[in-house]
Structures are given as structure tokens and as C-alpha cells.
N, C-alpha and C positions, 0 to 999 in steps of 0.2 A: 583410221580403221580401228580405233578403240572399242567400239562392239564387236571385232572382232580376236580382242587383244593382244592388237599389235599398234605398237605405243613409237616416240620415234626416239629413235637409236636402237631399236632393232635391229637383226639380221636376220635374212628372208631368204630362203634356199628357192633357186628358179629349175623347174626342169623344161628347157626349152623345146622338150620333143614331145611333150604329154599332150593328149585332147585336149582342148578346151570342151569343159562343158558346161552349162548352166550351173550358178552358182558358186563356181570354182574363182578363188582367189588370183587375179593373172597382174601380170606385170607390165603395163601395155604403153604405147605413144602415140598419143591421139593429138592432130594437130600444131604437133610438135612439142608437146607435152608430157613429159613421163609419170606416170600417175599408178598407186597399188589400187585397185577396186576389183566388187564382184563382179566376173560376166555374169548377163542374165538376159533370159528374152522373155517379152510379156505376152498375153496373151493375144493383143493383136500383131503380135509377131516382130514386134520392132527390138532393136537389141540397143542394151545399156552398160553402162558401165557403173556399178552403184558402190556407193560407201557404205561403211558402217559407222556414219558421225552424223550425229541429227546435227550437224554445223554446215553441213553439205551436202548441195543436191547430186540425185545423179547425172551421168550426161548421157545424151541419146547420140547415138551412133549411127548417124545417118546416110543415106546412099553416095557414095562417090567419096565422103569424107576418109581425113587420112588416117588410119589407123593399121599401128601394129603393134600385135600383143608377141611379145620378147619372150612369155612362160607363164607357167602354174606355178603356184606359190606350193612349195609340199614341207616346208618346215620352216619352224619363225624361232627361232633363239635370242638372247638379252643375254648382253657384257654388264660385269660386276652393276646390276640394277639398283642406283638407291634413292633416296629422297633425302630432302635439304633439311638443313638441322633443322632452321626455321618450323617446318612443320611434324618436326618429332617435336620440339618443343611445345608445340600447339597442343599435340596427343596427351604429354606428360601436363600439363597442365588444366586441360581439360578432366581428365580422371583426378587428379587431386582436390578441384573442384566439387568435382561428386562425392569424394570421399568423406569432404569437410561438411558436404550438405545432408542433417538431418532428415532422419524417416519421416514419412508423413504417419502422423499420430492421430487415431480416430477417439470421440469423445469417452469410448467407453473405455480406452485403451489408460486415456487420464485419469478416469475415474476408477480406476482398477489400481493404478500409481498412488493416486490421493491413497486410498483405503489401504494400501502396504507401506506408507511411510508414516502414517497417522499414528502408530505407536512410538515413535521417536518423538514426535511431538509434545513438547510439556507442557507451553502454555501457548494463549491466541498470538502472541507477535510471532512465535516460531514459523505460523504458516508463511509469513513473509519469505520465508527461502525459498516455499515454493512456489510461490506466486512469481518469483524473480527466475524461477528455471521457464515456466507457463510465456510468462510476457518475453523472455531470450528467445522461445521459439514460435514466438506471434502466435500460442494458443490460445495466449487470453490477451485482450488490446492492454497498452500500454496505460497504468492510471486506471486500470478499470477495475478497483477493490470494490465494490459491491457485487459487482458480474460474479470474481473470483469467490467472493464470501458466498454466495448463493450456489457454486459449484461444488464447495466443500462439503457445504452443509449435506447438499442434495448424497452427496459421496458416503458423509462419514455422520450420519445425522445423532448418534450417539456419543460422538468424539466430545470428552467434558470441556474442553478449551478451543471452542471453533472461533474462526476468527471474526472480527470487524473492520469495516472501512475504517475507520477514526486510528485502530489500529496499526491497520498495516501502512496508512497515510506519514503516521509518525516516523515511519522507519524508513519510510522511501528518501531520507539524506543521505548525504555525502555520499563515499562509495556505493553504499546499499542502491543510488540510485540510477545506479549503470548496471553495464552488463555483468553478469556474475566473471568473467575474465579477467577485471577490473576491480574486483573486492580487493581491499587490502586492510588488514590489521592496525594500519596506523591511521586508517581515514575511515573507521569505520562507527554509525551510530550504539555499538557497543563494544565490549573490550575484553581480554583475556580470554578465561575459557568458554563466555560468550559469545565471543566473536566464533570460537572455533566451532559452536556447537552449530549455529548458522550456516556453517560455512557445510560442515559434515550433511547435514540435513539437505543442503541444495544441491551438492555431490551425487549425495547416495540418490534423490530423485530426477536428476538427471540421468544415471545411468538404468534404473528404469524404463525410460521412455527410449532408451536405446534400444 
């Protein structure tokens, strides 16, 4: 009786003295059967006993058959009601899921990014940082430095130091060629305050796109 929400381990108040009437929740024995279902009678006049679980059909209540309804159902209460960790842990890890999962980002929204980080940038490798935030969130394909250089331009078509392919090809070693999660100062195609300026730049345009 889940459409009706009553679940099992319920408790189910019977008033054995009440009308039955159509649609009323009754407590009945049909064929030697104790069953909770709705009474009801259809329109050509035959009476049933229906569920509220599309897993079950109703049962027709036919002439001579055995039945006796014991009461109306007039109050449904639940003892300490809980659910198995199992599926709290489903819940909590499903939302954490979603937390970790990136906005969806429309073109103009990048291109709006590109043109607010484009004063940080000093020379054409720098854009590399952010072409490495773009390809982390499959904005721009993986390896695809001329798509990216054609997006900057289009963005920042004044910027003195826009980038090239050949450029940002050079710099996709070592760490540089993984996820920005995985940048590290000791494995990186540059070094000191270089490294950090890279680092600052794919930062601050990731948060951006946040």
C-alpha cells in the first residue's frame, strides 16, 4: 500500500464497527487471506479489493466467495522509521559528486574570462595556463592549440602577445601536460618565479569560470 503510504512495519488502527464504504482503507480475509486493501465497487457493480502498488493487482470479490473485512483503517503510524546506512551513504556521496562537478560554461561566458585575465598575461606561452584550465574542463579538446589560439584571438584580438600553436605545443611537457591538479614545481617545463606566475594565472582563470 505504498500509494497509500503505508510502508511495512507500520501500525494500522482498525475500527471494527465503522461502515465500510467505497474507497475506505479495510482490513479484510478473503479466502483465507489477511490482506490491507481499498474497498471499492466499479461501475458495473462488482466489488474489489484494490491496492495502492502497481506490483499488484486487485482482487474481485465474487459471489459466494469467502470474505471478511475485520475494519477501517482510521490511523497508520511508524515506530522509530529509518533507512540503512548503505543508502544514506549513497545520498552523501551522490551530492559530493555534484559538488565536485563543474558549471556548464557557455562560449560567451569564456570569452568574457579570456578578456578579464588577458591583462595578466605578459607573453604568448602564458596563455598556456589557460588553455590548460579550457582542455581540464573539455572546453576546448585535448591538443587542440590552434582551435584555442583562434578563440583568444577572436576574445582579445588586441592582446600584444596572443598565442600560437608551436607555442603552446612547447610547453605541453612534463607536468604542464596533465591536469592542472598535478602541476608541480619540480616537474615543471619552467621554474621559480615562473613557474608560479603559470601557476597564479590558471588559478585566477579557473575561478572565473566558477
Amino acid at each position: 500500500m505504498i500509494g497509500a503510504n503505508i510502508i511495512d512495519g507500520d501500525f494500522v488502527l482498525v475500527d471494527k464497527t465503522a461502515q465500510v464504504y467505497d474507497s475506505d482503507i479495510v482490513v479484510a480475509l478473503i479466502d483465507g487471506e489477511c490482506v490491507l486493501k481499498c474497498y471499492c465497487t466499479d461501475d458495473d457493480g462488482q466489488t474489489w479489493l484494490a491496492p495502492r502498488n502497481d506490483a499488484y493487482d486487485a482482487i474481485p470479490v465474487r459471489e459466494g466467495q469467502d470474505l471478511f473485512i475485520f475494519g477501517v483503517v482510521t490511523e497508520v503510524w511508524r515506530k522509530s522509521p529509518r533507512v540503512t546506512h548503505r543508502e544514506c551513504i549513497d545520498v552523501v556521496n551522490r551530492t559530493k559528486r555534484r559538488a565536485r562537478k563543474p558549471k556548464e560554461v557557455c562560449l560567451s561566458e569564456v570569452e568574457a574570462a579570456i578578456r578579464d585575465i588577458a591583462p595578466k598575461v605578459a607573453y604568448g606561452r602564458q596563455w598556456f595556463a589557460v588553455y590548460r584550465v579550457l582542455a581540464d574542463r573539455k572546453l576546448v579538446g585535448a591538443g587542440c592549440f590552434e582551435a584555442f589560439c583562434r578563440l583568444v584571438a577572436e576574445a582579445v584580438p588586441e592582446h600584444p602577445k596572443l598565442p600560437t600553436a608551436k607555442e603552446l605545443g612547447r610547453m605541453n611537457v612534463y607536468c604542464f601536460a596533465k591536469h592542472l591538479g598535478q602541476w608541480s614545481a619540480d616537474n615543471a617545463p619552467v621554474t621559480g618565479s615562473r613557474y608560479s606566475e603559470y601557476e597564479q594565472i590558471a588559478n585566477c582563470f579557473m575561478k572565473m569560470l566558477e
